[in-house]
N, C-alpha and C positions, 0 to 999 in steps of 0.2 A: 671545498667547504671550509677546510680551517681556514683559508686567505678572505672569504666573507665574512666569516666569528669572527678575525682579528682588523676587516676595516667597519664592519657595521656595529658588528656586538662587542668592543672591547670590554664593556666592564662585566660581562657574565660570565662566570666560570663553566669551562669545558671539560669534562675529559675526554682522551681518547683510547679507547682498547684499540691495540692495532694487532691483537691476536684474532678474534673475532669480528674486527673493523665495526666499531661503533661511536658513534659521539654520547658521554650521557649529560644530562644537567644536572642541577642540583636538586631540581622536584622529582627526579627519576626517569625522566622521559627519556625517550632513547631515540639516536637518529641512524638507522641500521643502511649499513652500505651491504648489497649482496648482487649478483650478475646471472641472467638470464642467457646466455652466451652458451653454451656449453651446457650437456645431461646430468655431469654431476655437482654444477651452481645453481639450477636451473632447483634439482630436487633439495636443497640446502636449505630452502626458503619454505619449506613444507613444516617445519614445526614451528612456524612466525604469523605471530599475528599484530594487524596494524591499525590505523585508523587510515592514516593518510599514506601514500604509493606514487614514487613517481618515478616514470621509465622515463629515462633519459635515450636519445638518439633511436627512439623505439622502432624508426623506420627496419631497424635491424634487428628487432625481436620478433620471431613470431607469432602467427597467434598462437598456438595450442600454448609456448608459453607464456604470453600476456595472461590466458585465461587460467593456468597454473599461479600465476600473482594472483588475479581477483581475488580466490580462494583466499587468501590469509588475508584481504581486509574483511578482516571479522574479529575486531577489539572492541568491547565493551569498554569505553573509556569516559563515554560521556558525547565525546563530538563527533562531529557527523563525517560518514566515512567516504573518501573520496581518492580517485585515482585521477593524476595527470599524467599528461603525455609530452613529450618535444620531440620533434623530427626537422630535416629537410626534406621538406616533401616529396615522398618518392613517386611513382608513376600510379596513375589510376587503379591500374589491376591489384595494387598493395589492399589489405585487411583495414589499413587505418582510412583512405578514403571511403572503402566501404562502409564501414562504420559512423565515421564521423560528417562525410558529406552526405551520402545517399539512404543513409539510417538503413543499412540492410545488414541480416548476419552475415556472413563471408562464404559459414558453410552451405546453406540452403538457399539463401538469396530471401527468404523471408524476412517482412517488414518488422525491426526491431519495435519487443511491446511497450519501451519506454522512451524515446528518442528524445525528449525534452533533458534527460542526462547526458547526453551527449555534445558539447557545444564547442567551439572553437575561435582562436583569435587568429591573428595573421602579425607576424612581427619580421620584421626585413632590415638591412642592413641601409636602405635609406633611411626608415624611422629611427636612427642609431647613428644619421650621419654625423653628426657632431662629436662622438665618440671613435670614433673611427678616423686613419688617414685618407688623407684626397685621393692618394693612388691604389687604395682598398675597391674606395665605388670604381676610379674608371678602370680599373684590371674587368671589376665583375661585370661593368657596359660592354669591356669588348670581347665577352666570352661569345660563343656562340648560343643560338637562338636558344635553344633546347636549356642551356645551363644557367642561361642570364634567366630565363623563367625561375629556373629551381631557385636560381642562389641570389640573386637580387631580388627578384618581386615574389619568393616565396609561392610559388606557383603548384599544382600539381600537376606532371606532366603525362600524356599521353602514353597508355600503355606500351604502345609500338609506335615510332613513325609512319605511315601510311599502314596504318594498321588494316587486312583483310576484316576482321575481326573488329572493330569500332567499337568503344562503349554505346549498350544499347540495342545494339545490331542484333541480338539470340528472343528471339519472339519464344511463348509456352502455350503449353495446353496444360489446363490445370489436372492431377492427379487426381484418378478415379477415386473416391474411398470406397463407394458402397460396390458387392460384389454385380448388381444389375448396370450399375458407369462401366466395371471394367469388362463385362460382355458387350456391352453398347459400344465401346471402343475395340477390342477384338474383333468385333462383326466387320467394322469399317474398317480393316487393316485387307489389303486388299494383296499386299506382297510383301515378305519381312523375310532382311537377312542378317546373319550373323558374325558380324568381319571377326578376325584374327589378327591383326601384327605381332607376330611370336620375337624373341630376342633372338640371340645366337647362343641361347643354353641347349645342350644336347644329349643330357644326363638325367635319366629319371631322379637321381640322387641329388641333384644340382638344380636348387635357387637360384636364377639367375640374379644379377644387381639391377638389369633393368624390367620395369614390369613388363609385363606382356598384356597388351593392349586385346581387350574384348568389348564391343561395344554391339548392338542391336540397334537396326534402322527399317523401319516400317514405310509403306505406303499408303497412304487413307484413302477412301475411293472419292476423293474431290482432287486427288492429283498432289495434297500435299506428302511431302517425306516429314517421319518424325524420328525422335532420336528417342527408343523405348525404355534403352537402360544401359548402363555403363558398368561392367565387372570387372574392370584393368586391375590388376593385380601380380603380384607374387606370386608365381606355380612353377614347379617342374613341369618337362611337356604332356608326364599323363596326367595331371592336375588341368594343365589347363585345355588338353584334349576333353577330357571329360566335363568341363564347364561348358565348354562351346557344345558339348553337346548336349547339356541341361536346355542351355538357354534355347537349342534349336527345337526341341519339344516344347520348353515353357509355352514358348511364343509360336508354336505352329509354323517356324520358319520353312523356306523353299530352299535355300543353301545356306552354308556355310562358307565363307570365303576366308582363304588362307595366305596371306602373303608369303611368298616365297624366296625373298630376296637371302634370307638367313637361313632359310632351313633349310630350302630345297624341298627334296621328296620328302624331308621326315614329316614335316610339317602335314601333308593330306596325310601318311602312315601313323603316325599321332593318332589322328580324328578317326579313320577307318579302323583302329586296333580298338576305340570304344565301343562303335559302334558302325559296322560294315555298311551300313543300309542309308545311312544320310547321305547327305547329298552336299559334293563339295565342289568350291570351283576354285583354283591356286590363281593367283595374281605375281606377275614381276613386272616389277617396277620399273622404268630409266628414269624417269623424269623426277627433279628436285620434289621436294615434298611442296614447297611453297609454291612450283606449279602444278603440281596434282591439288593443293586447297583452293588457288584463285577463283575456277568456276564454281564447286562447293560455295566460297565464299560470297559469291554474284546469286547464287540461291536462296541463299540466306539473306541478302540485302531486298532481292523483290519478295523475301515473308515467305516462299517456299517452302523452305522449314523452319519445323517447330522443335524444340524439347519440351520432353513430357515431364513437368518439373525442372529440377535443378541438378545442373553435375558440375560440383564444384572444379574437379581435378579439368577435369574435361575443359569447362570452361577457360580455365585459365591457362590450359595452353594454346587454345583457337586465338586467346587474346594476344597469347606471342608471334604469330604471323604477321608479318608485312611483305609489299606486293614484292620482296628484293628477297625473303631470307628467314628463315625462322630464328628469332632472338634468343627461345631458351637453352639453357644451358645444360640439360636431361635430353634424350629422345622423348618429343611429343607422341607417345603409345596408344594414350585415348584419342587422341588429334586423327592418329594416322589410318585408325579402325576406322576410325568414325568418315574421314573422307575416304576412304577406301567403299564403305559400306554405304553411303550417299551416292556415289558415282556410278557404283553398281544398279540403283535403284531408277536412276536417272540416266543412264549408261553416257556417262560423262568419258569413257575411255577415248581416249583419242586416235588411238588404231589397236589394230587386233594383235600387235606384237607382245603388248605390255598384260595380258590376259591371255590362258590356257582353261579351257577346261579339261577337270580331270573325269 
């Protein structure tokens, strides 16, 4: 910013606080540098109010903190308040495609109620060829496929390479409201189980860091699997003993299935120390996760299943699957319940080594 004030605006007077990092003018107005990066930048900006907001490289902001900035455009100044954005465009499954192409929330997937505020340019290093060296463009011609989209033609690129998962690909069934929708949908649930992917915490007293995947998958009596609800979370193991065993009554479930790779026996001992009388069946795994999702994911492509509603977390890690490898950088928890508990419904096992009943 000061090398723009000293080639555009020489004759107006600046100052700068470089205590507090601000430009002001002379009519008072203020040009506030603050960072979203980090919890304690992020809350810095909580006692600031703006007119105008602009994230810079936002591909790297969150949402929950983007939507912590909205908040402070709330200055009574007279002019009308407005937030920009600039990024490299990052991959589909990002918040800002969401947003700004698909007019959808990020969290619910519902249709944003004002979408005409949302609009977008396209600016790229050939409209700027003239400012730029010759061996700038042909470096970014010979990057590869994937990057000459991002970084020359300004592209959004594809969640995953051969992605399982596709934008598009997760078909719903709309959310019951009234209590007679969700007996009418209960009635037609014809088998429901309740997977488990526990972590490797073995401590009633111990949170684990990764969640522990719980997810709920139904069968409707036209043959489709539905995906009822997603409780992945944070638990110790009787924490999350005990939810698998809510959701096994919520939902009138037939078992409980508990992946065993991490836990072992604790994992059915867990669930039976809640309650003795459910009904559990242990899973061990060999097979890569990204081949236990391909037929799931051949399910999903001929409409097979549905989700009931929206699951955010859920969703965007199916969106990290491609046919070679899962891309994210977390264990896929809700992912792994969830094709766990579709395979089971559809008994996708590929021989009986990888399955026990307990």
């Amino acid at each position: 910013m000061p090398k723009v004030l000293e080639l555009w605006f020489p004759n107006i007077k600046v100052g700068l606080n470089k205590s507090d990092w601000f430009h002001e003018f002379s009519n008072g107005s203020r040009i506030v540098y603050g960072g979203l990066d980090d919890k304690e930048r992020a809350e810095k900006i909580l006692g600031q109010e703006h007119s105008t907001m602009y994230l810079n490289e936002c591909s790297q902001i969150s949402f929950g903190s983007r939507n912590k900035a909205v908040t402070r455009l709330a200055q009574s100044s007279g002019l009308k308040l407005k937030m920009l954005y600039d990024c490299n465009p990052p991959p589909k499954s990002h918040w800002l495609y969401k947003v700004f192409v698909l007019h959808k929330d990020p969290l619910t997937g519902e249709d944003l109620p004002d979408p005409q505020n949302y609009v977008t340019t396209l600016l790229n290093p050939k409209d700027n060829a003239a400012n730029l060296p010759k061996e700038t463009i042909e470096f970014l011609e010979n990057m590869t496929v994937r990057d000459r989209k991002r970084f020359l033609d300004g592209e959004w690129a594809e969640a995953v390479a051969n992605a399982l998962w596709p934008e598009g690909s997760i078909k719903r069934i709309k959310k019951p409201v009234s209590e007679l929708e969700w007996k009418q949908l209960e009635h037609r649930l014809k088998r429901v189980v309740v997977s488990c992917d526990p972590s490797g915490c073995d401590s009633d007293e111990e949170v684990s860091n990764d969640k522990i995947g719980i997810v709920v998958c139904g069968l409707l009596d036209d043959g489709t699997g539905i995906v009822l609800q997603d409780e992945t979370g944070y638990y110790t193991p009787a924490n999350w003993g005990k939810a698998c065993v809510n959701l096994y009554y919520r939902w009138g479930a037939d078992v409980i299935l508990g992946e065993t790779n991490f836990g072992g026996p604790l994992v059915v001992s867990n669930i039976k120390a809640v309650d003795k009388n459910v009904n559990v069946k242990k899973i061990t795994v060999s097979r890569g996760k990204h081949i236990r999702a391909e037929p799931v994911a051949g399910l999903y492509e001929e409409e097979k299943i549905k989700h009931l509603g929206y699951f955010p977390e859920l969703e965007a890690e199916l969106a990290l699957f491609s046919t070679a490898v899962y891309k994210g950088t977390k264990s896929p928890n809700s992912a792994d319940a969830c094709v766990t508990g579709i395979s089971e419904l559809f008994n996708l096992y590929a021989d009986e080594k990888d399955i026990g009943v307990w």
